[in-house]
C-alpha positions as CSV (number, residue, x, y, z in Angstrom):
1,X,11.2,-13.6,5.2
2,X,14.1,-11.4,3.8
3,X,15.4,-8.9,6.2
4,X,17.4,-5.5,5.2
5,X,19.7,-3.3,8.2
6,X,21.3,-0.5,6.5
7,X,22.1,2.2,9.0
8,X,19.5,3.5,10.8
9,X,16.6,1.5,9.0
10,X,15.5,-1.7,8.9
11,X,12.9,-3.7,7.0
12,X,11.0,-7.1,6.6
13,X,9.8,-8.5,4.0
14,X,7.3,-11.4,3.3
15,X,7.5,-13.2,0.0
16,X,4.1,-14.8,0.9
17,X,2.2,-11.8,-0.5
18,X,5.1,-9.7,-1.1
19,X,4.2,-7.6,2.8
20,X,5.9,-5.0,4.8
21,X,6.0,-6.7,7.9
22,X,7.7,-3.9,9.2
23,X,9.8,-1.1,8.5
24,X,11.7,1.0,11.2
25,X,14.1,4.0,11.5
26,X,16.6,4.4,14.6
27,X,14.1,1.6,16.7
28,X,11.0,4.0,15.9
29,X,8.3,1.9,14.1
30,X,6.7,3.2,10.7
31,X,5.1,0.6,9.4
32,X,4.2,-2.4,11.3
33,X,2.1,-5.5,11.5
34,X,-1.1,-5.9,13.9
35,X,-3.5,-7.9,15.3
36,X,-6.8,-6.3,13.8
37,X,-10.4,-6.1,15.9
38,X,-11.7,-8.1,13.6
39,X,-10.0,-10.9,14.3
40,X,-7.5,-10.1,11.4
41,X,-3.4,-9.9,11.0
42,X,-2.8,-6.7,8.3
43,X,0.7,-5.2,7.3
44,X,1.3,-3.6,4.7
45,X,0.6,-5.0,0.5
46,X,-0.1,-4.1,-2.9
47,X,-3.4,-4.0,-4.2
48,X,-2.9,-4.9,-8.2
49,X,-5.3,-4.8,-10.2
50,X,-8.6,-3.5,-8.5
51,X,-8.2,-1.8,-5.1
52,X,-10.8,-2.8,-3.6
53,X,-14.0,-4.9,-4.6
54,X,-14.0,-3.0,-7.8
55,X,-12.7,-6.2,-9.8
56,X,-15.1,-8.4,-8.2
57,X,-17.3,-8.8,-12.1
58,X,-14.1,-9.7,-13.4
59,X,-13.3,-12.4,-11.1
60,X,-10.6,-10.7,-9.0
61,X,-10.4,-11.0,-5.6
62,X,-10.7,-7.9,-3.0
63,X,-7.6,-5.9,-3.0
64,X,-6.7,-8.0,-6.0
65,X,-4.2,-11.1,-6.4
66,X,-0.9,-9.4,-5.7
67,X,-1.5,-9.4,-1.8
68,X,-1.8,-13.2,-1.7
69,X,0.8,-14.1,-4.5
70,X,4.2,-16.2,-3.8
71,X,7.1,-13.3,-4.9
72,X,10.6,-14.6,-6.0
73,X,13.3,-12.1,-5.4
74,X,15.3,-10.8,-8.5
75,X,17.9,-8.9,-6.8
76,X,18.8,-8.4,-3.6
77,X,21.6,-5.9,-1.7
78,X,23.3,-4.6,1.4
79,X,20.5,-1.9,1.5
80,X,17.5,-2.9,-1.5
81,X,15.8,-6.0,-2.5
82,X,13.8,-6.2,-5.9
83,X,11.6,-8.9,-5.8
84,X,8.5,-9.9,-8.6
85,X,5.0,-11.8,-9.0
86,X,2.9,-12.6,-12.2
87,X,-0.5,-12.4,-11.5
88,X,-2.7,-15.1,-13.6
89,X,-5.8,-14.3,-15.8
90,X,-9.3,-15.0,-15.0
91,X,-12.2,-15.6,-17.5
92,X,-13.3,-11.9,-17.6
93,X,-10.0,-10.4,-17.3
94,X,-7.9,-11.8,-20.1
95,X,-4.3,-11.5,-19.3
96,X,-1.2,-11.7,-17.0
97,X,0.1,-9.0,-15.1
98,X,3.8,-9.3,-14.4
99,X,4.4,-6.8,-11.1
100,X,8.0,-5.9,-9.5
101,X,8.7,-4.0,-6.2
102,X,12.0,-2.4,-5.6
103,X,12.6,-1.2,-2.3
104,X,15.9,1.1,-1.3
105,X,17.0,1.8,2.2
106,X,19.2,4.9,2.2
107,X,18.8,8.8,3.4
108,X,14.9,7.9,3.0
109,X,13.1,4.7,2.6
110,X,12.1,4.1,-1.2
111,X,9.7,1.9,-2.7
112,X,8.9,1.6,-6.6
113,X,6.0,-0.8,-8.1
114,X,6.2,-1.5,-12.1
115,X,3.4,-3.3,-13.3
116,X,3.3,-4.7,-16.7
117,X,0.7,-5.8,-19.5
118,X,2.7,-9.1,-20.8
119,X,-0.4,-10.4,-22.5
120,X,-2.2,-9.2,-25.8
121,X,-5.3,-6.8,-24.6
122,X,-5.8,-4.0,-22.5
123,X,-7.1,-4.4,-19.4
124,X,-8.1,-1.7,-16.3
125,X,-5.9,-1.3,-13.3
126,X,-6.1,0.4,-10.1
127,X,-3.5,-0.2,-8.1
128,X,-2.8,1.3,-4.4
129,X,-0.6,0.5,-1.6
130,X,-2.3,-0.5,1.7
131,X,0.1,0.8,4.2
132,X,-0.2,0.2,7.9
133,X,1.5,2.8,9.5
134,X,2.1,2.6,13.5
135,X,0.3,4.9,16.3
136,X,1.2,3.9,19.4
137,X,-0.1,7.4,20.4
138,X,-3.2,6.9,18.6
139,X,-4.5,8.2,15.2
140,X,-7.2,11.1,17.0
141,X,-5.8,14.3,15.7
142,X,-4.0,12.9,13.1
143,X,-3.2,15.5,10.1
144,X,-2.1,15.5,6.6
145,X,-0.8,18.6,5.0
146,X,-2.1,20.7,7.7
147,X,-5.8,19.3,8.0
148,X,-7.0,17.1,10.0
149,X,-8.1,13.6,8.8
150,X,-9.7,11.9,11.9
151,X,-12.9,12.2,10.4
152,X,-12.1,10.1,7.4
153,X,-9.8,7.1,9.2
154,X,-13.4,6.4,11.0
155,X,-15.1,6.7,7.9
156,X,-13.3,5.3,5.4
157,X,-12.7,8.3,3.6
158,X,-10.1,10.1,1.1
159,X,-8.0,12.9,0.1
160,X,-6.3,14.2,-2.3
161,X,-2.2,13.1,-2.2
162,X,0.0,16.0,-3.4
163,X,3.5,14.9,-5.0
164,X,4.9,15.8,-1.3
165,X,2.7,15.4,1.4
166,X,3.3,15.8,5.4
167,X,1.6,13.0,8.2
168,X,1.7,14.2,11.7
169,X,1.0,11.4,13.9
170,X,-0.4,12.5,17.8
171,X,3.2,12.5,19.7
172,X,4.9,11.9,16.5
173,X,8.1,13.7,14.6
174,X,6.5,14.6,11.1
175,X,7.0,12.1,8.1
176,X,7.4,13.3,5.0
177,X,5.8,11.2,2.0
178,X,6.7,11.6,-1.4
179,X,5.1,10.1,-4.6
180,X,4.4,9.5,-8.1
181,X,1.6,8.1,-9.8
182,X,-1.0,8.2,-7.1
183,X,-3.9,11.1,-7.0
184,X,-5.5,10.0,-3.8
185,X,-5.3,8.5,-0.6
186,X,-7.9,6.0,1.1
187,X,-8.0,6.5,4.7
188,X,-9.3,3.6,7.2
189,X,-8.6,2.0,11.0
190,X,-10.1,-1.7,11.9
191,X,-13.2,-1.5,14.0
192,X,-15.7,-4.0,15.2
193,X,-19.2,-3.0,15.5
194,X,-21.7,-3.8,18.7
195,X,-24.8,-2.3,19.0
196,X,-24.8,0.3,16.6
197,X,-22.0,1.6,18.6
198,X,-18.0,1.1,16.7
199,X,-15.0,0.3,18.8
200,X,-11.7,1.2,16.5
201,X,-8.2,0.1,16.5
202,X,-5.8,2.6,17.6
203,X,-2.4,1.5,17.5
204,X,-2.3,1.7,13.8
205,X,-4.4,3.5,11.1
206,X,-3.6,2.8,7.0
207,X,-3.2,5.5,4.6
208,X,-3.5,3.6,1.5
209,X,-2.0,5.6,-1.7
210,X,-4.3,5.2,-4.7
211,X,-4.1,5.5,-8.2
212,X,-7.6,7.1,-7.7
213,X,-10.8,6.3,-6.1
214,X,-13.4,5.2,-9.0
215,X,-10.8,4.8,-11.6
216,X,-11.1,1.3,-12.3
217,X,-12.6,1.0,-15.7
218,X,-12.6,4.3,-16.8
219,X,-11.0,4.8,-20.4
220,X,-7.9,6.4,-18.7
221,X,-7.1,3.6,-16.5
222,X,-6.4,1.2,-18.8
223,X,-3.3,-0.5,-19.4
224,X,-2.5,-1.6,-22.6
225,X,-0.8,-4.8,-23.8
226,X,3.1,-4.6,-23.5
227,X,3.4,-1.4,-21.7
228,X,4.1,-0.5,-18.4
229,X,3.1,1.9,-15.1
230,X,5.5,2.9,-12.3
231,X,4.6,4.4,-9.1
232,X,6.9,5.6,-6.8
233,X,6.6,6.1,-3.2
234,X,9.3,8.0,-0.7
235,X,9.3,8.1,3.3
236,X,11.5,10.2,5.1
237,X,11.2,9.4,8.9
């Protein structure tokens, strides 16, 4: 565990899985770690390749390898830590993935995800950040941009992110998210189903950045051998 104080935030960070165990600003929690419904402990990791279950014919795990990977740090500062994974090759998906995440504690909170082809053929990527962000009021009523999103943290659903976009949590002082790379957001709570009837978390909901929902695959989201992708991501608290 590798912990960051640099005025008013502080951070924690797991090389097992390189996680967000928690991120704060003046003692408020942003994003935090929890005891899901499910039975479940979820804070906040990459998802690199696939997003979701989107690799699964190519042999990569849900949410992809990055999330369970051991992370060695590069760099490490009074206020930002750089730290990196390589992420093996499977039968079906033919080369190593060399991912670094740079995160900067200063006015705002920064974090910054390369991800790089080091083998010798192109292969897809999705990748998306599964952030946890705390509610200790709740997530009903919870808006982005002005519009409510309630609808879609039961239902698994998404928006479009904007390169600046606005989260109101219930009770909440607004925080402001800026971000390159992404195009959408996934939105989703825990929830445990009896009954036909589904009993949600509330003390945290995840609004997970995306490079974009069905995107896997597709011609455009292919990364070519060599190069690489950056995505940036900015909260202001």
């Amino acid at each position: 565990m590798i912990k960051i104080n640099y005025k008013d935030w502080n951070l924690q960070v797991d090389l097992n899985g390189g996680r967000i165990i928690e991120l704060s600003k003046n003692k408020r929690k942003i994003l935090g770690s929890y005891q899901r419904i499910d039975g479940k402990i979820g804070n906040t990791h990459l998802c690199v390749p696939n997003f979701g279950a989107e690799g699964k014919e190519l042999g990569l795990p849900f949410h992809g390898p990055a999330r369970n990977s051991t992370w060695q740090v590069r760099f490490s500062g009074d206020n930002s830590i750089s730290i990196e994974a390589t992420l093996g090759k499977t039968l079906l998906y033919p080369t190593q993935l060399r991912v670094r995440q740079k995160f900067v504690l200063g006015i705002n909170f920064n974090q910054q995800i390369e991800i790089k082809n080091i083998g010798k053929l192109p292969v897809p990527v999705n990748p998306g950040i599964h952030y946890y962000w705390d509610t200790p009021a709740g997530w009903q009523d919870t808006s982005i941009n002005g519009k409510k999103v309630t609808g879609k943290i039961k239902n698994n659903g998404s928006i479009k992110l904007t390169e600046k976009n606005a989260i109101k949590f219930p009770q909440e002082t607004e925080i402001i998210l800026k971000q390159s790379g992404f195009f959408n957001a996934v939105l989703w709570t825990g929830f445990r189903e009896e009954g036909g009837k589904k009993t949600y978390d509330q003390n945290y909901c995840c609004i997970e950045p995306v490079a974009g929902v069905g995107y896997f695959g597709r011609k455009k989201g292919f990364l070519p051998a060599g190069k690489s992708l950056i995505f940036r991501v900015q909260v202001n608290a």
